[in-house]
Biopython code that builds the backbone (N, CA, C, O; Angstrom):
import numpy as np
from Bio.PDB.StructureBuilder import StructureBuilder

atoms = [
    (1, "UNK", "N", (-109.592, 301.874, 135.001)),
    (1, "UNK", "CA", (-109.703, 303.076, 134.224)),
    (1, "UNK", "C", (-109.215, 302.857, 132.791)),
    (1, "UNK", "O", (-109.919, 303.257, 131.863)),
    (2, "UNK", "N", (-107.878, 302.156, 132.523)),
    (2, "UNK", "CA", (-107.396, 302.175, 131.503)),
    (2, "UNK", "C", (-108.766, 300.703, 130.609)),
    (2, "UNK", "O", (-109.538, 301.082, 129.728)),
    (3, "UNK", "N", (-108.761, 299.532, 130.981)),
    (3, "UNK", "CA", (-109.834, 298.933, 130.573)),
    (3, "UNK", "C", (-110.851, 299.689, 130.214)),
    (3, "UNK", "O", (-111.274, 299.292, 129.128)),
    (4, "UNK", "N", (-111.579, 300.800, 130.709)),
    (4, "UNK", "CA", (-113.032, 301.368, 130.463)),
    (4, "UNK", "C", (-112.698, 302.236, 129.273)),
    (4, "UNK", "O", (-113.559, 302.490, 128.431)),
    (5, "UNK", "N", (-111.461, 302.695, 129.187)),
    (5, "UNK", "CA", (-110.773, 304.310, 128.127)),
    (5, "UNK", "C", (-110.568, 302.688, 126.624)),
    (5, "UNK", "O", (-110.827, 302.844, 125.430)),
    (6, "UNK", "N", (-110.235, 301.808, 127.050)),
    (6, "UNK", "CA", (-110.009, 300.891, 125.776)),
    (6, "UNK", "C", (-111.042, 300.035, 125.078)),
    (6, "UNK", "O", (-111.232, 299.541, 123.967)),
    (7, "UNK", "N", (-111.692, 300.105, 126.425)),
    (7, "UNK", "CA", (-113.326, 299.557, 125.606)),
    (7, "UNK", "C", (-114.200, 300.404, 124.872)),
    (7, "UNK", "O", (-114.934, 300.186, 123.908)),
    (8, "UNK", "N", (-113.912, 301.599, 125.665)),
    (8, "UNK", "CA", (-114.942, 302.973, 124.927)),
    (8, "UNK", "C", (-113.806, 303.132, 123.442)),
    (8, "UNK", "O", (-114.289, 303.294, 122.321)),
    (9, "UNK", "N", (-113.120, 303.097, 123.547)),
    (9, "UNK", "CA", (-112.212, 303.055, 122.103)),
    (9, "UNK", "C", (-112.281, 301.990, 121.218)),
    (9, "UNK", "O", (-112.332, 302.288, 120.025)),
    (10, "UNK", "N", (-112.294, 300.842, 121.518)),
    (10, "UNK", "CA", (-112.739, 299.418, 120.955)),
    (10, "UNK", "C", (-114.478, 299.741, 120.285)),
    (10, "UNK", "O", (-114.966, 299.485, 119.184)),
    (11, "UNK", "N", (-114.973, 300.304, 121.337)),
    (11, "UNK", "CA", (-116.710, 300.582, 120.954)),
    (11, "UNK", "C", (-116.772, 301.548, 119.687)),
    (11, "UNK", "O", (-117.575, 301.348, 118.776)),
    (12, "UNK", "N", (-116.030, 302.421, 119.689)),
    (12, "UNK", "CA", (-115.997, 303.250, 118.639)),
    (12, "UNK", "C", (-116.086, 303.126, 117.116)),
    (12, "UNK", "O", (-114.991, 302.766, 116.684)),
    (13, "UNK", "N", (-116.713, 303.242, 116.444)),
    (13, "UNK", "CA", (-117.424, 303.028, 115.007)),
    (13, "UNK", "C", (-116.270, 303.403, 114.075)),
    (13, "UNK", "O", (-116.077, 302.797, 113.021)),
    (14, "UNK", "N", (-115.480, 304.459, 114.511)),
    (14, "UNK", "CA", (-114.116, 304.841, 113.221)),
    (14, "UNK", "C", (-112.942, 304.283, 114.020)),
    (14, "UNK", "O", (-111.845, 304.734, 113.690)),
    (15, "UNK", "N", (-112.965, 303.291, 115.116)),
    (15, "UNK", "CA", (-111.822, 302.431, 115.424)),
    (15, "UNK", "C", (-111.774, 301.623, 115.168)),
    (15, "UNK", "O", (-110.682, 301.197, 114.792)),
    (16, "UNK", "N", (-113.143, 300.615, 115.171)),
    (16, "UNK", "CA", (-113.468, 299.373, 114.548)),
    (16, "UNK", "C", (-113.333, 299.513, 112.782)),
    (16, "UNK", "O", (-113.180, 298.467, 112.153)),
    (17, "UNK", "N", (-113.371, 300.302, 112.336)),
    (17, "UNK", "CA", (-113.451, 300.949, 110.755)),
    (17, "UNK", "C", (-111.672, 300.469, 110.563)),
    (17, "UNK", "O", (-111.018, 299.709, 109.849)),
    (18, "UNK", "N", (-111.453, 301.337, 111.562)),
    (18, "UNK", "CA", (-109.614, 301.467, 111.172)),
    (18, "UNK", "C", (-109.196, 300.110, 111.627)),
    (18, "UNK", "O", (-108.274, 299.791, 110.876)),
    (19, "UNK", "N", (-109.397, 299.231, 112.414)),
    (19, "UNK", "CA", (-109.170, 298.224, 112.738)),
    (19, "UNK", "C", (-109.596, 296.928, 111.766)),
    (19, "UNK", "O", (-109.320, 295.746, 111.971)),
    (20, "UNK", "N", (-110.296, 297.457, 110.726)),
    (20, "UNK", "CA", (-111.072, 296.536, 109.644)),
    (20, "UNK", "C", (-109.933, 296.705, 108.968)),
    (20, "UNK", "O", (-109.103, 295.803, 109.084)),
    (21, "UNK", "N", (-109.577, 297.955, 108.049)),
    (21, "UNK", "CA", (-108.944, 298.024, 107.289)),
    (21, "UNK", "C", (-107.388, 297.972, 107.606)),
    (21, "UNK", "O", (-106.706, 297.774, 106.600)),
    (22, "UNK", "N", (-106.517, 298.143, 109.084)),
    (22, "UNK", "CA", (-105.555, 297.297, 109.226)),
    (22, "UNK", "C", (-105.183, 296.246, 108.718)),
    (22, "UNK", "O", (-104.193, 296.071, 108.007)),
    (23, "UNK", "N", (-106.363, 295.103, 109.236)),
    (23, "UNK", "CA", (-106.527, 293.801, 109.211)),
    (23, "UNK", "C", (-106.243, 293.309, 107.602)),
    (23, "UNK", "O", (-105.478, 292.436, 107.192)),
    (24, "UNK", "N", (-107.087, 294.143, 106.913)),
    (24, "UNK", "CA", (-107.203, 293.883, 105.791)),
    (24, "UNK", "C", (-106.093, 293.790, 105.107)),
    (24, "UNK", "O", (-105.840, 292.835, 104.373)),
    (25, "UNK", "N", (-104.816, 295.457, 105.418)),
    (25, "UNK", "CA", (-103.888, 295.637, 104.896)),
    (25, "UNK", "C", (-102.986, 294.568, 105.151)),
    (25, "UNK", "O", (-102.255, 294.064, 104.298)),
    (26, "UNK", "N", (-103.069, 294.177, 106.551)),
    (26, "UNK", "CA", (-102.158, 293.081, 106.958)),
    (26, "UNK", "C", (-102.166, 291.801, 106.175)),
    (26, "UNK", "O", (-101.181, 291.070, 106.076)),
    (27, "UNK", "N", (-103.153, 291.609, 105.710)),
    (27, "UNK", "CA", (-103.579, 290.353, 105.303)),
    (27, "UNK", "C", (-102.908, 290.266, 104.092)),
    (27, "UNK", "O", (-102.246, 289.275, 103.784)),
    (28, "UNK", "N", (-103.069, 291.459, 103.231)),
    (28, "UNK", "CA", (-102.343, 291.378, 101.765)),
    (28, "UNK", "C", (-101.021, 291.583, 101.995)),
    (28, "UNK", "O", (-100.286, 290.888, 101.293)),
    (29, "UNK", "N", (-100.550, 292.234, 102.668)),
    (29, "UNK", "CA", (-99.258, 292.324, 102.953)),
    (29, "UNK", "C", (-98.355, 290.849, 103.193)),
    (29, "UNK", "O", (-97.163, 290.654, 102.953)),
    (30, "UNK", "N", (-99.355, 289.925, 103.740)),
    (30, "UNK", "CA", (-98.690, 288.803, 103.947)),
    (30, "UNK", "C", (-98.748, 287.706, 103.161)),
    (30, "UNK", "O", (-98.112, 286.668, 103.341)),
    (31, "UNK", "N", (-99.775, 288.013, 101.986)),
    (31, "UNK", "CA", (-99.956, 287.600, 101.124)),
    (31, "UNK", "C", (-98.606, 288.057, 100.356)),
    (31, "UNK", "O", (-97.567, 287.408, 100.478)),
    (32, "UNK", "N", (-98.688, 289.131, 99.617)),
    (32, "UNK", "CA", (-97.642, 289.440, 99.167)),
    (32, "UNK", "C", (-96.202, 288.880, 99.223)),
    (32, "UNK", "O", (-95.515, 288.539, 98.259)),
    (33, "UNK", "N", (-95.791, 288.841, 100.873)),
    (33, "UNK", "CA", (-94.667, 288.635, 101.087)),
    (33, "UNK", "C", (-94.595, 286.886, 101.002)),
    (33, "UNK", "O", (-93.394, 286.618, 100.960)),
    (34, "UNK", "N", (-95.242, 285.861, 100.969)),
    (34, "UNK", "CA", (-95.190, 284.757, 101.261)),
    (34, "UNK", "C", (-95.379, 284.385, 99.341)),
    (34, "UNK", "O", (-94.761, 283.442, 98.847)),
    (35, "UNK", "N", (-96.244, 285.231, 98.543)),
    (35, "UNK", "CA", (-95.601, 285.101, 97.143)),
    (35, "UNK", "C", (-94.403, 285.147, 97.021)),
    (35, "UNK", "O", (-93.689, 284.221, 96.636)),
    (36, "UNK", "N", (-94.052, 286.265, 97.348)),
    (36, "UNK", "CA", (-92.396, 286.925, 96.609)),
    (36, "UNK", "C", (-91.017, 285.679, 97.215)),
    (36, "UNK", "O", (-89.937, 285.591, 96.631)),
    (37, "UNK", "N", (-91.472, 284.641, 98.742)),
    (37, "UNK", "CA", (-90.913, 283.940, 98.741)),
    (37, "UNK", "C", (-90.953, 283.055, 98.053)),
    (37, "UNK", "O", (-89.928, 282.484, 97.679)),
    (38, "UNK", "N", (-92.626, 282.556, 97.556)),
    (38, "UNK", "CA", (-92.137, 281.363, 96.742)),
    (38, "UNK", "C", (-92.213, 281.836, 95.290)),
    (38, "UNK", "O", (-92.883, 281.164, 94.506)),
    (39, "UNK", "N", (-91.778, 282.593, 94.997)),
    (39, "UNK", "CA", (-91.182, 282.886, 93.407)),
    (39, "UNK", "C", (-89.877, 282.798, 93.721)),
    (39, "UNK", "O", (-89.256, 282.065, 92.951)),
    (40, "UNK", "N", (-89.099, 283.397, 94.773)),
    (40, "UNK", "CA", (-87.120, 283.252, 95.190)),
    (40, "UNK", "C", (-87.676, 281.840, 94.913)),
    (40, "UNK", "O", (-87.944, 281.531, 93.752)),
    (41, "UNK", "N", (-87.888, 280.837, 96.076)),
    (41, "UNK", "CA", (-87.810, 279.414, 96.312)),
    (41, "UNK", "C", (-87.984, 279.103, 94.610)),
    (41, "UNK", "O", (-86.957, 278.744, 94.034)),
    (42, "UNK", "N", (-88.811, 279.186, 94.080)),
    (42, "UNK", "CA", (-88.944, 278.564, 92.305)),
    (42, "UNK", "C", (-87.603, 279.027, 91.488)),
    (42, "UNK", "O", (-86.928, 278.210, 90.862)),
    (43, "UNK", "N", (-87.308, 280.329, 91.553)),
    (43, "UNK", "CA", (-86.106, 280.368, 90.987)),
    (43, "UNK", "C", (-84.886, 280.029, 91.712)),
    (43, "UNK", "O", (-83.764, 280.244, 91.253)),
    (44, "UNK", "N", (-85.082, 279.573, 92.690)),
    (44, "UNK", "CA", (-83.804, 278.763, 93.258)),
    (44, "UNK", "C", (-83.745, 277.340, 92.257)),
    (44, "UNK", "O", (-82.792, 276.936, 91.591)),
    (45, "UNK", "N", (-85.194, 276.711, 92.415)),
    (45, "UNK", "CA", (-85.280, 275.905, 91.891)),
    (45, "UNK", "C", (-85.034, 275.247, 90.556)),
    (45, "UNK", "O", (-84.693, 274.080, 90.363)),
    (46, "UNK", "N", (-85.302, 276.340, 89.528)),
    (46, "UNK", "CA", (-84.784, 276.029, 88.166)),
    (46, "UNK", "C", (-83.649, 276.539, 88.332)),
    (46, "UNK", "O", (-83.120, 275.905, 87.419)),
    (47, "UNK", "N", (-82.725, 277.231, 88.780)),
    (47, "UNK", "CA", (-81.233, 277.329, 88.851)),
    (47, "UNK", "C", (-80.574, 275.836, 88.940)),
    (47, "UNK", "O", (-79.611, 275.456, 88.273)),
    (48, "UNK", "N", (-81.223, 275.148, 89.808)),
    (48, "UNK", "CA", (-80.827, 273.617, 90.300)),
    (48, "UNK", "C", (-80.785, 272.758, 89.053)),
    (48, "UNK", "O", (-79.813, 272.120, 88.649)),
    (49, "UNK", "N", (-82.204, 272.854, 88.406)),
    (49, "UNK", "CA", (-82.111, 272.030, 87.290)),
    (49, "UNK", "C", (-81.712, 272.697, 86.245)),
    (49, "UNK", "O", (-81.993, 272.065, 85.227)),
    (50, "UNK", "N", (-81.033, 273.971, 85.962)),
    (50, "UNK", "CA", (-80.476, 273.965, 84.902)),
    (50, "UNK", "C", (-79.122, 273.404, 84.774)),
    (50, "UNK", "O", (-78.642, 272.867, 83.776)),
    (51, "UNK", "N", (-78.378, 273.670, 86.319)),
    (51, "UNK", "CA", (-77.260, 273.159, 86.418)),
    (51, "UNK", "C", (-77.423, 271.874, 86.578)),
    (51, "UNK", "O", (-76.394, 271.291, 86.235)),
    (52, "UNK", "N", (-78.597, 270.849, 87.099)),
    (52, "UNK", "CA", (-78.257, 269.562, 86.746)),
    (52, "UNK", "C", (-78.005, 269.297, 85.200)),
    (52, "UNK", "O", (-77.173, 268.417, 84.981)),
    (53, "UNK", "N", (-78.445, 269.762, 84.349)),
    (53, "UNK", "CA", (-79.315, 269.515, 83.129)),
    (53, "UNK", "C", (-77.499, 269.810, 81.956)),
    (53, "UNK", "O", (-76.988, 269.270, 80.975)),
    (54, "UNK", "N", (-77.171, 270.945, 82.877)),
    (54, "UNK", "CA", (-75.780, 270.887, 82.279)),
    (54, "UNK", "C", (-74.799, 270.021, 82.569)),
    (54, "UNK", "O", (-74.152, 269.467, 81.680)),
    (55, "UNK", "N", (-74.605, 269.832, 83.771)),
    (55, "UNK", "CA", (-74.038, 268.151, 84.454)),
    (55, "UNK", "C", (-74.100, 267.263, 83.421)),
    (55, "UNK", "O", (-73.121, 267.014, 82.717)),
    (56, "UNK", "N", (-75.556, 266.589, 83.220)),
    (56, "UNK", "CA", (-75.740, 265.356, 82.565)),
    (56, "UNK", "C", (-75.661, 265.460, 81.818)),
    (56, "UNK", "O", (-75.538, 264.404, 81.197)),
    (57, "UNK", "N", (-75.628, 266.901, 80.878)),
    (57, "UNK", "CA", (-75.221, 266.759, 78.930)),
    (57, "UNK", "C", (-73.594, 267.100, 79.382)),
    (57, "UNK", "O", (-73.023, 266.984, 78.297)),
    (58, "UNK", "N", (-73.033, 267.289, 79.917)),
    (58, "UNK", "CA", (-71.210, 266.757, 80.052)),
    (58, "UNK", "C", (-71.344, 265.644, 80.165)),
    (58, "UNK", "O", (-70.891, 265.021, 79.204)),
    (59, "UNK", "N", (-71.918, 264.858, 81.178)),
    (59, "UNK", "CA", (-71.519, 263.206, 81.588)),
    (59, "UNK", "C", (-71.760, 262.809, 80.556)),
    (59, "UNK", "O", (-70.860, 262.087, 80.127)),
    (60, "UNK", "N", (-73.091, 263.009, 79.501)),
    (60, "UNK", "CA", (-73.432, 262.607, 78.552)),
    (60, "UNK", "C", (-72.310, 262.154, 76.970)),
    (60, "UNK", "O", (-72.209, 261.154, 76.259)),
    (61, "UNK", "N", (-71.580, 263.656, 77.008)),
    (61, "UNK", "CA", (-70.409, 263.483, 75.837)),
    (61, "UNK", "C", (-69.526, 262.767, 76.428)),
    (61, "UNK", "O", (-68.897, 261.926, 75.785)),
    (62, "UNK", "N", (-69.243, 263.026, 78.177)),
    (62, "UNK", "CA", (-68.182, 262.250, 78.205)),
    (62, "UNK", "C", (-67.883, 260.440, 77.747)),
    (62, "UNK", "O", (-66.896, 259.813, 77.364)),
    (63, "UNK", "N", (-69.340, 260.090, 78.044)),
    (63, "UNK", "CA", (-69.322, 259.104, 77.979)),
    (63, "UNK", "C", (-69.794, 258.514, 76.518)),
    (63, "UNK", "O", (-70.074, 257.319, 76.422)),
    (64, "UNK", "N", (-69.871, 259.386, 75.391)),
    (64, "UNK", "CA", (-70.128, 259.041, 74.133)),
    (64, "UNK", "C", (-68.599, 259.444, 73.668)),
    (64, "UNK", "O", (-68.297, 258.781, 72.675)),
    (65, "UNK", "N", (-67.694, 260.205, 74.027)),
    (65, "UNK", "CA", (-66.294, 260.136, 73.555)),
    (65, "UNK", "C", (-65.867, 258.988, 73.945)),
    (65, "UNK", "O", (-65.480, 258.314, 72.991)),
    (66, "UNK", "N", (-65.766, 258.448, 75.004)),
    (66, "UNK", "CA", (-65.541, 256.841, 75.817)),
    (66, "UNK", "C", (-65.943, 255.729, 74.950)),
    (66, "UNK", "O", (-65.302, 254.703, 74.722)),
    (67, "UNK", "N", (-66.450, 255.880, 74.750)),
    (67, "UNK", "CA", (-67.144, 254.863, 73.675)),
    (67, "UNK", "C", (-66.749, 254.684, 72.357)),
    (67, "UNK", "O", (-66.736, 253.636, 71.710)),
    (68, "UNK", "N", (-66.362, 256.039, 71.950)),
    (68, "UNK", "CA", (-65.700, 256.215, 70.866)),
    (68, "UNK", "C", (-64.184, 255.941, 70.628)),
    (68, "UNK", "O", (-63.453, 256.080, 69.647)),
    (69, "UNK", "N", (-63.996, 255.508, 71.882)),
    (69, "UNK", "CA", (-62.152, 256.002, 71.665)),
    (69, "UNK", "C", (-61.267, 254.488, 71.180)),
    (69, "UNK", "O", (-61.999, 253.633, 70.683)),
    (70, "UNK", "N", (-59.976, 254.177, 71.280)),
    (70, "UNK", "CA", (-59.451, 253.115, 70.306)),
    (70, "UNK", "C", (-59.296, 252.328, 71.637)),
    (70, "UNK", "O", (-59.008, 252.736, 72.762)),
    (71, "UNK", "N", (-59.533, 251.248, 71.240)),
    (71, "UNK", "CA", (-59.833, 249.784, 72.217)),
    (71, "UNK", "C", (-58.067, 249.741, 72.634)),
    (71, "UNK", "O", (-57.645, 249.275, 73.692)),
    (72, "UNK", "N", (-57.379, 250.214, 71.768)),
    (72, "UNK", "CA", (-55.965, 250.049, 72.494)),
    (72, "UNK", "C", (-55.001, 250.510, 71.722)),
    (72, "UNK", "O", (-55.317, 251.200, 70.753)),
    (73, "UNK", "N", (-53.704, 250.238, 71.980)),
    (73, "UNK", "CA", (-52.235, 251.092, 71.255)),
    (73, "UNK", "C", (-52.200, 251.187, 70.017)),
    (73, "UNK", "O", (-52.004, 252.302, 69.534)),
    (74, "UNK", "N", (-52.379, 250.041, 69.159)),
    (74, "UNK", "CA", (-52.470, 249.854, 67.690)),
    (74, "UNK", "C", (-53.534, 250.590, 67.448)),
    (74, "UNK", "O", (-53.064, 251.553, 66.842)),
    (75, "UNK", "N", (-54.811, 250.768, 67.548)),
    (75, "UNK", "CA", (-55.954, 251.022, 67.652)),
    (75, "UNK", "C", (-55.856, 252.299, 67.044)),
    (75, "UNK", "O", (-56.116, 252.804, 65.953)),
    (76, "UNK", "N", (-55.308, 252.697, 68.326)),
    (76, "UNK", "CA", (-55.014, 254.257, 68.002)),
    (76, "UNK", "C", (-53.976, 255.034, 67.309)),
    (76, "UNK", "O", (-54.097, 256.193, 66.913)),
    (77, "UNK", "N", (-52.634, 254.050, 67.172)),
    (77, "UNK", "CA", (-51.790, 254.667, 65.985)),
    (77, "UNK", "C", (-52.501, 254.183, 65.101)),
    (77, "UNK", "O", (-51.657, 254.657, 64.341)),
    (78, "UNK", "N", (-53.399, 253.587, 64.270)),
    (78, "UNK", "CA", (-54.119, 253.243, 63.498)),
    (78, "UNK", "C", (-54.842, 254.528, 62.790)),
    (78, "UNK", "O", (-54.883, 254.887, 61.613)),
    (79, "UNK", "N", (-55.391, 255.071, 63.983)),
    (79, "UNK", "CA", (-56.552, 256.199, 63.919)),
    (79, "UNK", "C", (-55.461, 257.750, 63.399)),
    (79, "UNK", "O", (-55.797, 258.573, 62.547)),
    (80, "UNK", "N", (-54.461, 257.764, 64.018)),
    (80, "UNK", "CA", (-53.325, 258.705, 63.771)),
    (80, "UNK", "C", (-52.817, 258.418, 62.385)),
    (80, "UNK", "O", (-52.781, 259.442, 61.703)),
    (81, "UNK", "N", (-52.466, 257.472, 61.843)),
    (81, "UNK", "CA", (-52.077, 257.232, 60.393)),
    (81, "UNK", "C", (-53.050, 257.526, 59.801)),
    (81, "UNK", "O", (-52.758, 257.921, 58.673)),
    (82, "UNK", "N", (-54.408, 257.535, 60.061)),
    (82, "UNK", "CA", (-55.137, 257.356, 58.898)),
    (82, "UNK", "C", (-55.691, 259.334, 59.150)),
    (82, "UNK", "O", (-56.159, 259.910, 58.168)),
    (83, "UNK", "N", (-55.589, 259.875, 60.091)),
    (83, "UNK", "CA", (-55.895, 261.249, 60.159)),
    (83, "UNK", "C", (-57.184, 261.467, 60.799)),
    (83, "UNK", "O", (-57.634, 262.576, 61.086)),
    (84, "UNK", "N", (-57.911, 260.040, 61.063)),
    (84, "UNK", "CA", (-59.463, 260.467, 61.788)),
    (84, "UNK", "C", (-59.506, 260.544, 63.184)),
    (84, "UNK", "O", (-60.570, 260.228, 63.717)),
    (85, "UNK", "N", (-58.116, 261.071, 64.225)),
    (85, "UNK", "CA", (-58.094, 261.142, 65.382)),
    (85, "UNK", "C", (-59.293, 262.715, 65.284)),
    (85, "UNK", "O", (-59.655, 263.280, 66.316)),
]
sb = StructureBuilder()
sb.init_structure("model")
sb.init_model(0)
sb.init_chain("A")
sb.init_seg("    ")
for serial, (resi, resn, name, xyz) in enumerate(atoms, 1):
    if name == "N":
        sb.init_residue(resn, " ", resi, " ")
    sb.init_atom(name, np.array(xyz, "f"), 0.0, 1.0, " ", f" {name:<3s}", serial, name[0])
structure = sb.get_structure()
C-alpha cells in the first residue's frame, strides 16, 4: 500500500517539479558551502606565508647585524671610541 501511495506520488508532475528544483537547490547550496571552505583554507594560507615572510626578514637582519658586528674585544672598544657603535 505504502509503495503504490509513493509511486503515485513519485508519478506526479508537481512532485517531480519539486523534486527538480530541490535537487537543484541542493546542488548550489553545496556549491556554495565547499567555496566558502576553500576561501577559509586560502586565507589560512596567506596567514602562513605572511608569518613566514616575517620570520625570514628577522632571520634576515639578524644575520646582517652578525656580520656586521666587531671580530673581537679591541674591535669593539675600537668602535666605542670612535662613536660608530
Amino acid at each position: 500500500m505504502i509503495r503504490g501511495f509513493v509511486a503515485a506520488l513519485a508519478g506526479s508532475a508537481w512532485v517531480r517539479t519539486f523534486m527538480r528544483y530541490a535537487a537543484i537547490a541542493l546542488a548550489i547550496l553545496l556549491f556554495l558551502l565547499a567555496l566558502r571552505r576553500a576561501g577559509e583554507r586560502a586565507g589560512r594560507l596567506a596567514e602562513r606565508l605572511e608569518t613566514m615572510e616575517k620570520a625570514s626578514d628577522i632571520q634576515k637582519r639578524m644575520l646582517e647585524a652578525a656580520a656586521r658586528r666587531p671580530a673581537d674585544r679591541d674591535a669593539l672598544a675600537e668602535r666605542l671610541r670612535d662613536g660608530r657603535f
